[in-house]
C-alpha positions in Angstrom: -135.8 174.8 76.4 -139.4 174.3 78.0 -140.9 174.8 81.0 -143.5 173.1 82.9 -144.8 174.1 86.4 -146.7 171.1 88.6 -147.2 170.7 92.4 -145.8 167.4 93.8 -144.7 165.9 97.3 -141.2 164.8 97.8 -141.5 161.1 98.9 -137.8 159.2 99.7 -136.0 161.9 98.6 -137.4 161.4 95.1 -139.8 163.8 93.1 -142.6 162.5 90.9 -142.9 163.6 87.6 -146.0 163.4 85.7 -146.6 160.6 83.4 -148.4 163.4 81.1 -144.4 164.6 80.2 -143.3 161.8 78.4 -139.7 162.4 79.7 -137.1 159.7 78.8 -134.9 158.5 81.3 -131.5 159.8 82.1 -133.0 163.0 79.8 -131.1 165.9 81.6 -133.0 168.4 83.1 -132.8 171.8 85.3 -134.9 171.9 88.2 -135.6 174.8 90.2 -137.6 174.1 94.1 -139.8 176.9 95.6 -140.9 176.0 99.0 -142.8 177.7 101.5 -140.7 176.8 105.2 -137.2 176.1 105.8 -136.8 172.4 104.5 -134.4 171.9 107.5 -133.1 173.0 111.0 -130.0 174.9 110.4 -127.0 172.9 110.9 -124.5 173.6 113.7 -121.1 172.6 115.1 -123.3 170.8 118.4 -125.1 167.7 118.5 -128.8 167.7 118.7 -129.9 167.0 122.0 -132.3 164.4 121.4 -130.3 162.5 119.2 -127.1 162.3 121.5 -129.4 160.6 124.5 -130.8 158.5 122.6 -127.6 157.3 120.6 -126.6 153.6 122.3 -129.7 152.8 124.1 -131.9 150.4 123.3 -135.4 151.2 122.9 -137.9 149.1 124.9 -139.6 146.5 122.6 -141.9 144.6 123.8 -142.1 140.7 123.7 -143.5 139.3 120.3 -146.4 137.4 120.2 -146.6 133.5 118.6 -145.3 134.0 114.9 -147.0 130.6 113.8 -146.7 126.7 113.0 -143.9 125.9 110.8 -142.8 123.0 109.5 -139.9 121.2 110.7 -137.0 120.6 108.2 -134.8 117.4 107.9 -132.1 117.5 109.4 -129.2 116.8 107.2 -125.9 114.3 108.3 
């Protein structure tokens, strides 16, 4: 077994390994995540406050501008 140590950013839940470690794909391997703050807010039995008034309203949007000339299709009998 080898290890290798390299600093990366988590970007959709998805870690980037470095091209320079030729790794096949679906090659299984053990990963081990040191991290400096608490990735997360602990989770508890209540609702987050935020999330429950905001839940089943519509945000405002505002009116969209012209979205361009398009041609007009045939219409088909």
């Amino acid at each position: 077994m080898q290890a290798v140590e390299f600093k990366t950013v988590i970007r959709n839940h998805a870690i980037q390994i470095p091209d320079s470690l030729h790794l096949d794909s679906g090659m299984p391997v053990k990963v081990v995540l040191l991290y400096s703050e608490s990735p997360r807010k602990p989770v508890s039995g209540d609702a987050d406050q935020e999330i429950a008034e905001y839940f089943g309203c519509l945000p405002y949007f505002p009116e969209r501008g012209e979205q361009g000339n398009f041609e007009q299709r045939l219409v088909i009998d």
